[in-house]
N, C-alpha and C positions, 0 to 999 in steps of 0.2 A: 047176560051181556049188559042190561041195564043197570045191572049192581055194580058189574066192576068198573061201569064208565062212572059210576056215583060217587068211587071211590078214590080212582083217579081225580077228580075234581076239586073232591074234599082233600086231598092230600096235598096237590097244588096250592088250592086256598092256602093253607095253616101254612103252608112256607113263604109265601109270599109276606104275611104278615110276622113271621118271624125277620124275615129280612129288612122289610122296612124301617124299623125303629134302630136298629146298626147303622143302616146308611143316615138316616137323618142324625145320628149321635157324628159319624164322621165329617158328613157336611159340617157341624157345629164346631168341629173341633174338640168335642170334651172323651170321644172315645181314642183318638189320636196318640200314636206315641207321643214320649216329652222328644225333644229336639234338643240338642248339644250340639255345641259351636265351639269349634277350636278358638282361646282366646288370641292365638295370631290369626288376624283375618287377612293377613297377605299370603297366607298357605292357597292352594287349590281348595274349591269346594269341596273334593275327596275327603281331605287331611283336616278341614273344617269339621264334615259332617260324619267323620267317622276317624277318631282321633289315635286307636290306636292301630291306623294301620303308618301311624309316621315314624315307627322304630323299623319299617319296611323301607323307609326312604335313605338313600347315601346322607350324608355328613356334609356340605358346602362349605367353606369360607371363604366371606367375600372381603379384600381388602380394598382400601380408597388408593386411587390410581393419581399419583403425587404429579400435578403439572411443574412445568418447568416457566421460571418466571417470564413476564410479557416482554421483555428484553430484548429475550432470546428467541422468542416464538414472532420478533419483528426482524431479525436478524435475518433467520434460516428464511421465513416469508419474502425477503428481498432476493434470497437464491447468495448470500453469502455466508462462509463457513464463520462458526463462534471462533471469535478472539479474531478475526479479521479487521472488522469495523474499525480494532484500535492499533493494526500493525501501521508500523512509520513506514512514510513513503520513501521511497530511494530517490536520492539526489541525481540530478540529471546530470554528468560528465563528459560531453559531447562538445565538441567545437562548433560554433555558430560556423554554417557554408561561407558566410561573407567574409570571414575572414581567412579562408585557405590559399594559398600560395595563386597567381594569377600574372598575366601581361595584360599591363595598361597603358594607354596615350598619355604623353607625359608632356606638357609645354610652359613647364616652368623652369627660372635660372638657374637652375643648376644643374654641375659639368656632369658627364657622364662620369661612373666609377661614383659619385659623391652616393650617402646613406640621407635621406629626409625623412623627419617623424614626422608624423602627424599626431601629437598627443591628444589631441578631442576626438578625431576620429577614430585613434586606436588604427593607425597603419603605419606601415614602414616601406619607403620606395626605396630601392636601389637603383638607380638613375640610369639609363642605358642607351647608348645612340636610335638615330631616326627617330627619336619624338616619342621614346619610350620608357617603362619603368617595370619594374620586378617590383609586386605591394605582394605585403607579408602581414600580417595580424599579429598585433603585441599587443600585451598586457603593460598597462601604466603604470605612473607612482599614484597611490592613494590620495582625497585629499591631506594636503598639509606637506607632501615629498612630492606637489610636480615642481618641475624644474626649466628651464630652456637656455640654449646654448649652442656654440658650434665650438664642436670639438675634433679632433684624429685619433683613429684606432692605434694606438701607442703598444698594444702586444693582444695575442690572439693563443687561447688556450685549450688542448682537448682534453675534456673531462677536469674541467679546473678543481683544484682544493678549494674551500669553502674556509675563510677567516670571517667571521660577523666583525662590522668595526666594532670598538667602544661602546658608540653611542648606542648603536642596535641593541648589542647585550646589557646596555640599564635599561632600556624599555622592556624588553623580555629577557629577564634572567636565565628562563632557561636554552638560551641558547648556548652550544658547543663553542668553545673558543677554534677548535678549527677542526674541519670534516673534509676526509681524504675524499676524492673525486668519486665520481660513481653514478649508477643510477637512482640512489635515493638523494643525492648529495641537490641541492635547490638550485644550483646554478645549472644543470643540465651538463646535454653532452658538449657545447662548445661555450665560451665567452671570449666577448670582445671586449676591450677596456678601451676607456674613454679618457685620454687624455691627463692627466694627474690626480682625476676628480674618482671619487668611490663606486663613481656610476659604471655598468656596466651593460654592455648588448647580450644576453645570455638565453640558454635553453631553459628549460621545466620540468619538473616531475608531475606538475599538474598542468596539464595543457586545457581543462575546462576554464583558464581562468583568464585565458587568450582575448581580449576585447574588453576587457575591465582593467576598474582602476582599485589594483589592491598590493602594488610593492612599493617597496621605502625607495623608490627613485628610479630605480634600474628600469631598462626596458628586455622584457618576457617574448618571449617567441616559446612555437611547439620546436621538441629536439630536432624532429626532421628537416627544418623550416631555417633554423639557426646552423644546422649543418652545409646546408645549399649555401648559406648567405655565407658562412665561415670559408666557405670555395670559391666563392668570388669577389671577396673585398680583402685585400692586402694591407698589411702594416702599414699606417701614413695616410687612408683614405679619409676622408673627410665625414662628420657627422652633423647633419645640422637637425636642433632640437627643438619645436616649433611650440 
C-alpha cells in the first residue's frame, strides 16, 4: 500500500512540473498561436478573426441614398405640394356687395324718371318718387376719358352691335371694325345712348370691373343690372353726368 501511494505521488509530482512551464510560455505569449486580422476591420469579429469563413457570408451592396435638394425638403416641410409655391394666383371676379342693385333716400333736384351718375363714387340713381332713387354700380371712363354732362337717352338697344369709333381703333388696332351683338360682344346685353355724343349706358361681359375706372368714357353696369334699368327709363329720359 505504501508503495503504490509513493507512486501515485511521484506521478502527480512530474506532471505538474510538466505543466507548469506551458502555462507560463502561454501567459507570456510566446507559446501562443499567431493571430490574423481581417484587413477590413469593419467586418464582425468573426470575419476578422477567422477570415475564411467570409465566402460563407451573402454579397451586400450598399448604394448612397441621393437627397432631394433643400428647396424641396422646405417646400413639402411647410405641408405644400412641389411646384405649388410658384402656381399663379387666380384673379378675384366678384362684384364688390356695395355696388349691387339697392333703394335709397333720395333728396336731391332732380325730377323723377331723371338717370344721375355719380362718377367718383361709381353709382348711378334712377330718381324715383317719395324721396327715392334705384343706385346701381358702374364702371367709369379711365383716367384721361372722364367726362360730365346732361344728356337724353336718344335710342335704346337689345344686345347692341359693337362699331369701335376711329379714334378707339388707332389706340388699339386690334380692334374689330364691327362685332354682331351677343354675349362676348363688350357692350353687353342692353345699351342706352346718350344723346349725339359716342357715350353710351351699356351692360358687360366683365362685371368684375363694376366700381372702377377703366372705359373710354361710356358708363358700365353688370348685364342684369343694365337690363332692370333698360325697363324703366324710356327714350327722351334725362342723363345727368356728374
Amino acid at each position: 500500500m505504501q508503495r503504490t501511494g509513493f507512486l501515485l505521488a511521484a506521478a502527480m509530482l512530474a506532471g505538474a512540473m510538466a505543466l507548469s512551464p506551458a502555462k507560463a510560455d502561454y501567459r507570456s505569449g510566446a507559446g501562443a498561436p499567431p493571430l490574423l486580422l481581417s484587413p477590413d476591420l469593419t467586418e464582425p469579429w468573426v470575419l476578422q478573426l477567422q477570415p475564411h469563413r467570409r465566402q460563407m457570408r451573402p454579397q451586400v451592396t450598399t448604394r448612397p441614398v441621393m437627397r432631394q435638394p433643400q428647396r424641396m425638403e422646405r417646400v413639402r416641410h411647410m405641408g405644400v405640394a412641389p411646384g405649388a409655391a410658384t402656381r399663379p394666383k387666380q384673379v378675384q371676379r366678384q362684384v364688390d356687395p356695395r355696388f349691387l342693385p339697392t333703394t335709397v333716400a333720395y333728396d336731391g333736384k332732380h325730377k323723377p324718371g331723371d338717370i344721375v351718375i355719380d362718377t367718383e363714387a361709381r353709382y348711378l340713381y334712377l330718381v324715383e318718387k317719395g324721396g327715392f332713387a334705384r343706385r346701381y354700380g358702374v364702371g367709369v371712363g379711365r383716367p384721361g376719358f372722364e367726362w360730365a354732362g346732361t344728356h337724353k337717352v336718344t335710342r335704346k338697344a337689345e344686345w347692341p352691335d359693337w362699331r369701335p369709333p376711329a379714334e378707339m381703333r388707332k389706340r388699339q388696332p386690334g380692334l374689330p371694325v364691327h362685332m354682331a351683338g351677343g354675349p362676348k360682344n363688350p357692350l353687353g346685353a342692353r345699351a342706352l345712348y346718350l344723346g349725339s355724343t359716342l357715350y353710351r349706358i351699356h351692360g358687360s361681359n366683365e362685371p368684375w370691373t363694376i366700381g372702377r375706372a377703366v372705359s373710354s368714357g361710356c358708363i358700365r353696369m353688370r348685364n342684369e343690372d343694365v337690363i332692370d334699368l333698360y325697363n324703366r327709363v324710356p327714350v327722351g329720359a334725362k342723363v345727368h353726368v356728374l
